[in-house]
C-alpha positions in Angstrom: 120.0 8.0 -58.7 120.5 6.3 -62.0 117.0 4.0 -60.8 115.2 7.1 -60.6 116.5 8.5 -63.8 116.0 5.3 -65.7 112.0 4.8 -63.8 111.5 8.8 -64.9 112.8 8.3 -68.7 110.3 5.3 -68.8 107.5 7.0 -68.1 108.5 10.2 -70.0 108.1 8.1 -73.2 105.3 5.9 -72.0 103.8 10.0 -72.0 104.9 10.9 -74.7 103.6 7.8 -76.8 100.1 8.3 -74.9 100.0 11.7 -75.8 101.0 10.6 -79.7 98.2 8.0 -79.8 95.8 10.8 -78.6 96.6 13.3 -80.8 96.3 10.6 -83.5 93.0 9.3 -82.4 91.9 13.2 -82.3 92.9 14.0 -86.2 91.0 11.0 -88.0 88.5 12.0 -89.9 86.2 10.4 -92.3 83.6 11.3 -94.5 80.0 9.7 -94.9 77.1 11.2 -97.2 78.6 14.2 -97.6 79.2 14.8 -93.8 82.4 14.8 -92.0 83.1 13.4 -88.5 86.5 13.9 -86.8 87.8 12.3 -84.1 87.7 8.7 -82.3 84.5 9.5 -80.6 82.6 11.4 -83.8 83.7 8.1 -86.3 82.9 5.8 -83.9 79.3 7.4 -82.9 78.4 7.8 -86.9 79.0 4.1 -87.0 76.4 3.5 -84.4 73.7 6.0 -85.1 70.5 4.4 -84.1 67.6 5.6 -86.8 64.3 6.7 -85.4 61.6 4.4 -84.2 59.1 3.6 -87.4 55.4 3.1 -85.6 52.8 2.1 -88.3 49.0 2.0 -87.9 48.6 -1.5 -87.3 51.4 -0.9 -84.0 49.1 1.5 -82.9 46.4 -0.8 -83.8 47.4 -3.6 -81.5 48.5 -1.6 -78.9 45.0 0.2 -78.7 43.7 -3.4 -78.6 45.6 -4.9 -75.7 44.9 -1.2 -73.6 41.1 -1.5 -73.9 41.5 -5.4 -73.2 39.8 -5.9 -69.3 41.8 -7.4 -66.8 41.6 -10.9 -66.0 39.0 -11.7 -63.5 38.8 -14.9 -61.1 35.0 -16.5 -59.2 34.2 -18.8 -57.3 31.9 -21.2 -58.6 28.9 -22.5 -55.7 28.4 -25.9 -57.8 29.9 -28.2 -55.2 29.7 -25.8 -52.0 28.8 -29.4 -50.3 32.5 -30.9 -50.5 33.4 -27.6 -48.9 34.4 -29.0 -45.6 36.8 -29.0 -42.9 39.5 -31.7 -42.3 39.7 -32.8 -45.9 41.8 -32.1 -48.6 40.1 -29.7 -50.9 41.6 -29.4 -54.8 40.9 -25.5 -53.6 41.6 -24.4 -57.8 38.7 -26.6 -58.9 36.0 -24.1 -57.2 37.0 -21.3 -59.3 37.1 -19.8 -62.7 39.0 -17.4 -64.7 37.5 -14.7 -67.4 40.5 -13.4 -69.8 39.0 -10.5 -72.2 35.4 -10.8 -71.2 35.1 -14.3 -72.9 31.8 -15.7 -71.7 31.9 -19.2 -69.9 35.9 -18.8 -68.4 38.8 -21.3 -67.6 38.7 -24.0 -65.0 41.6 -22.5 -62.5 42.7 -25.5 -61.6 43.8 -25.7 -65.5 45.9 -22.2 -65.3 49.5 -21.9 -65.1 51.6 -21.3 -61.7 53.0 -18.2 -63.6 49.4 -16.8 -64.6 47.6 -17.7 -61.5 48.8 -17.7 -57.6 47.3 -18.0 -54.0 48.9 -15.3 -52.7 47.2 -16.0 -48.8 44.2 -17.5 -47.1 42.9 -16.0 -44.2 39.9 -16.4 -41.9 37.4 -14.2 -40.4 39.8 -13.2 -37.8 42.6 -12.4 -40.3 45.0 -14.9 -39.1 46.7 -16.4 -42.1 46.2 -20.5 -43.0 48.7 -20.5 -46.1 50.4 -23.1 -44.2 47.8 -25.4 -44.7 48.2 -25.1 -48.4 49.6 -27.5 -50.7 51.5 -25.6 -53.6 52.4 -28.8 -54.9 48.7 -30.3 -55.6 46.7 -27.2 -55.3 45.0 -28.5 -51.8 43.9 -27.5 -48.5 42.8 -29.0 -45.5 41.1 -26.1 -43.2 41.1 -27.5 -39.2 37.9 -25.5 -38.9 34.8 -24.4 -40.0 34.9 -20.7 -40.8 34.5 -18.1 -43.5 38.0 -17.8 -45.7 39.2 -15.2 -47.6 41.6 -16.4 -50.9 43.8 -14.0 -51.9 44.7 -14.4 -55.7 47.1 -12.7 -58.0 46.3 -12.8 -61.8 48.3 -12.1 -64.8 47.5 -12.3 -68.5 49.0 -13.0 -71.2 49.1 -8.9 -72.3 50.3 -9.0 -69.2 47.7 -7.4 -67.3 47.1 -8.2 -64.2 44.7 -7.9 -61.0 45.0 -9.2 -57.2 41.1 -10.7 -55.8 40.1 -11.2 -52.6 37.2 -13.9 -52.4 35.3 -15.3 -49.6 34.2 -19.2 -49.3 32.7 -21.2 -46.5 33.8 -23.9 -44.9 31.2 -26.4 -42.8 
C-alpha cells in the first residue's frame, strides 16, 4: 500500500508542476509596436512572422522572359549518313544537334551534359527495344542490323524546360 501511495504522490506533484508550467507559459505576455501577444504560442509566432513576398518589375521581367523562352529542341544532322552502318560502333551523339532559345546554328550533342541530355530508348521498326546495345559510358552503339531506328531523347534546359523527341535514323 505504502508503494502505491508513494507512486500516486509522485505523480500528483509531477501534475501539479505540469499544470504550474502551463499556466505559466499561458500568462506571459509581451508587447511589440504597440501590440500585445499573450501566451507561449502568440510570443513565440510574433517572433517568427514571415513579411509578405516583395515582387518587383524586373522579377516579373525575368520571369516573363524564361516563360516565352521555347523548349529545347534536338535534330539529326544527314552530314555523315554514310558511317551510319551496322556492326560498328557509332559515337550515336555526334549525328545530332541541340537548339536552346531558338539560337541559330545549335550545340554539337555529343558536347551536352548527361544531366541536360539522355537516350531514354532505341527502338526499331518493329518496336522491340536495342538500349542494350548502347554504351552510356562512350555515347556508342553497335546495331546487329540494318533497319530504321527510333532514338528516344529527353531534353532539359537550363530554365529548366524540358521536351522528350522521338527521331528516326537509318542504318545500312
Amino acid at each position: 500500500m505504502k508503494q502505491i501511495l508513494k507512486v500516486l504522490g509522485t505523480s500528483f506533484i509531477m501534475a501539479i508542476v505540469v499544470l504550474g508550467l502551463l499556466i505559466i507559459l499561458t500568462s506571459i505576455s509581451f508587447t511589440s509596436k504597440g501590440k500585445t501577444y499573450s501566451g507561449i504560442f502568440e510570443v513565440l509566432g510574433m517572433t517568427s512572422t514571415i513579411e509578405g513576398p516583395s515582387y518587383s518589375s524586373s522579377d516579373s521581367a525575368a520571369f516573363e522572359s524564361v516563360a516565352a523562352s521555347k523548349r529545347p529542341d534536338i535534330y539529326f544532322e544527314k552530314t555523315g549518313l554514310e558511317a551510319l552502318i551496322k556492326n560498328k560502333d557509332i559515337e550515336i551523339l555526334k549525328y545530332f544537334r541541340v537548339i536552346y532559345n531558338c539560337e541559330e546554328s545549335g550545340i554539337n550533342a555529343e558536347e551536352i551534359e548527361d544531366d541536360y541530355l539522355k537516350v531514354l530508348d532505341i527502338t526499331d521498326e518493329n518496336g522491340e527495344s536495342f538500349m542494350h546495345l548502347y554504351n552510356k559510358k562512350f555515347k556508342t552503339i553497335n546495331f546487329d542490323h540494318s533497319d530504321i531506328y527510333t532514338i528516344t531523347f529527353y531534353l532539359i534546359d537550363i530554365e529548366q524546360k524540358e521536351t522528350t523527341a522521338k527521331i528516326r535514323i537509318p542504318i545500312n
